[in-house]
N, C-alpha and C positions, 0 to 999 in steps of 0.2 A: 504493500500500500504506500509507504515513506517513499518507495523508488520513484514509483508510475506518479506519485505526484509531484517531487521533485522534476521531472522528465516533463510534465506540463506546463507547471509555472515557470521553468527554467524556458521555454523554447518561444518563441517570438512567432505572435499571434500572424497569420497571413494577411498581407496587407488588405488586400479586397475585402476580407471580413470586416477588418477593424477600420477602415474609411466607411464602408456600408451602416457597422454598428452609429458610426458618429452622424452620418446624415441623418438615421432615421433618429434619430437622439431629437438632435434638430427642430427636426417636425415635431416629437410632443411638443414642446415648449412646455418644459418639467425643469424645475431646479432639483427636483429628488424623485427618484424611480426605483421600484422596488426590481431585482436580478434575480428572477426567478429559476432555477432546477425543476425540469420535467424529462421524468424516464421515457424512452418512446416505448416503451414495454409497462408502460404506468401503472394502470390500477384492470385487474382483468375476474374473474370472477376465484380467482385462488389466490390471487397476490393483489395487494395494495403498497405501493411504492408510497403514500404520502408521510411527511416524515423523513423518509430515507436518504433524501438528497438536502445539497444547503442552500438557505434564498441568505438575497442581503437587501437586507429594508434599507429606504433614506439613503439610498444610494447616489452620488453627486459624480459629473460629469468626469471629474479628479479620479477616479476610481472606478469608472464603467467597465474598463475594458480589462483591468485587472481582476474584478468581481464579476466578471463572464466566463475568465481563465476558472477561477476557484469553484464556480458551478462542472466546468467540465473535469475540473481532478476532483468534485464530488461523488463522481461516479466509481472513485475508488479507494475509499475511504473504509477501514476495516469495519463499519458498520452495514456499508453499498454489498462490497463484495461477500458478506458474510451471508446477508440477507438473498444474495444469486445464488449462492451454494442451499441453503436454505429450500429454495424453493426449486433449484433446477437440479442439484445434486451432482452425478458425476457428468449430467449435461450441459453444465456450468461454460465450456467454452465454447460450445456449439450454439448459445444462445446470442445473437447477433444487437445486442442493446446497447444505446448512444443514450446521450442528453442534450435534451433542447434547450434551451435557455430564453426564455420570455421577458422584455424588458417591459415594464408598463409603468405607468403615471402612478405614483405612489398616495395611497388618502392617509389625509394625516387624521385614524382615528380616534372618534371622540370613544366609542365603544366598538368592538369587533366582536367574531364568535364563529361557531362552528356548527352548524345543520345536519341532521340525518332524518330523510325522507319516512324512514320506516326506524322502530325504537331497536337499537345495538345490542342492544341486553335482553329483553324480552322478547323482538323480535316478532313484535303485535304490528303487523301491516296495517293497523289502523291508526297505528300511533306515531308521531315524528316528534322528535326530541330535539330543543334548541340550547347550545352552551353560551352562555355572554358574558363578557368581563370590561372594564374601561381599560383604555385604550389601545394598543396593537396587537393583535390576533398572537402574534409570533409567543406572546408571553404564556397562549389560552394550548398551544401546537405542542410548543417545547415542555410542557408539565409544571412550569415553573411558578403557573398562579391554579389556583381551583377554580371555577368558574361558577353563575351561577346555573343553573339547570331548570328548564322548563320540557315539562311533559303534556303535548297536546293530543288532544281525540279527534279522528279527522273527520269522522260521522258520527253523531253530532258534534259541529266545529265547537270546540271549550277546552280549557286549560284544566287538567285533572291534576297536575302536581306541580308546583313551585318548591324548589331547593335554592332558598336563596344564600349566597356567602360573601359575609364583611370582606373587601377588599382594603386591601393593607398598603399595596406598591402596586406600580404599572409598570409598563414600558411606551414609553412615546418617545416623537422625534427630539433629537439633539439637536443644539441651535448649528450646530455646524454639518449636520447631517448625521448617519446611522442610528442608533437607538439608545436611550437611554432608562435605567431604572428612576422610577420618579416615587417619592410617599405619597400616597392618596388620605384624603384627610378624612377622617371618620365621616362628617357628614356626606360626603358624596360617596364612598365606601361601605357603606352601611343599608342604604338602602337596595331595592331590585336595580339593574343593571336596566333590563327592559320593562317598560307598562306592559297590561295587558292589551292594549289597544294595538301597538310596539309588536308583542308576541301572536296576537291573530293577523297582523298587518302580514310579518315575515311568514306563516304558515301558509297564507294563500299564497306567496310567491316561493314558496317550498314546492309545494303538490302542483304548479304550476311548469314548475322546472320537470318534475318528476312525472308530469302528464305531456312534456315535450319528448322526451327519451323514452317514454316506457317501458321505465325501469328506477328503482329504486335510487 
């Protein structure tokens, strides 16, 4: 793993990528862009890559093209490569898997969170579960805050269970970009993260997504 990424970061990105990366830079017109990691072998119905690879939030123009390198030596990171063997076994080299890397406009979260169409645990196709914390998702991904939890019923639409949890610290943008730990002061920490108005609003665009795919 130490080698193959040595071996990437050391070697000089090809020019046409890295003029291309900058013009479409450009066109957003972003001072900070999140550099996202995506497996093309991503999420299938035995493996879920999310997680697996690294994004860099609040990412400024100073550091795009270096923080595009680091997505592609994420792919071999003794966490990546453990997770191949894992799931491909001794077909681990015959499996043909790159990374894409997604440059996008970065929102500088007031709250984030994490959706699932159908409940993870229970696995009631009637039920979708919402996670929400203040402010950057990254903090709700990486395990590093608890979030709150909402449990909705899709027929009849109504909130059957609120788990709500005192937030303590965040992570938001740094005045110079990437991410920073911040204290959250009890009164805004303390209360639900979402209303309920908030929590039915995002459920219809839950079952919406999930009535585009048909599929979970």
């Amino acid at each position: 793993s130490e080698k193959i990424k040595v071996l990437i970061m050391g070697a000089n990105m090809p020019a046409v990528i890295a003029k291309e990366i900058k013009s479409q830079f450009s066109i957003l017109g972003a001072k900070f862009v999140a550099v996202r990691s995506s497996a093309t072998a991503e999420d299938s119905a035995s493996a879920a890559w999310a997680g697996q690879l690294e994004s860099y939030l609040n990412t400024t123009e100073k550091d795009l093209l270096e923080n595009v390198k680091k997505c592609w030596a994420s792919l071999f990171t003794p966490r990546a490569i453990f997770y191949r063997f894992e799931k491909f076994g001794d077909r681990t080299h015959l499996q043909k898997i790159s990374v894409a890397v997604v440059v996008q406009k970065m929102v500088d979260s007031e709250k984030s969170g994490i959706a699932f169409s159908v409940h993870p645990v229970t696995q009631d196709y009637n039920q979708l579960i919402i996670e929400a914390g203040l402010g950057l998702g990254e903090a709700i991904v990486s395990g590093q805050i608890t979030p709150d939890s909402y449990v909705v019923e899709k027929v009849p639409r109504r909130i059957l269970d609120k788990n709500v949890v005192t937030q303590t610290r965040g992570m938001f943008r740094g005045k110079a970009g990437g991410s920073e730990w911040h204290d959250v002061l009890k009164e805004h920490g303390e209360p639900p993260t979402l209303s309920d108005s908030q929590i039915l609003e995002l459920s219809d665009l839950i079952l919406r997504i999930e009535s585009h795919y048909v599929f979970p």
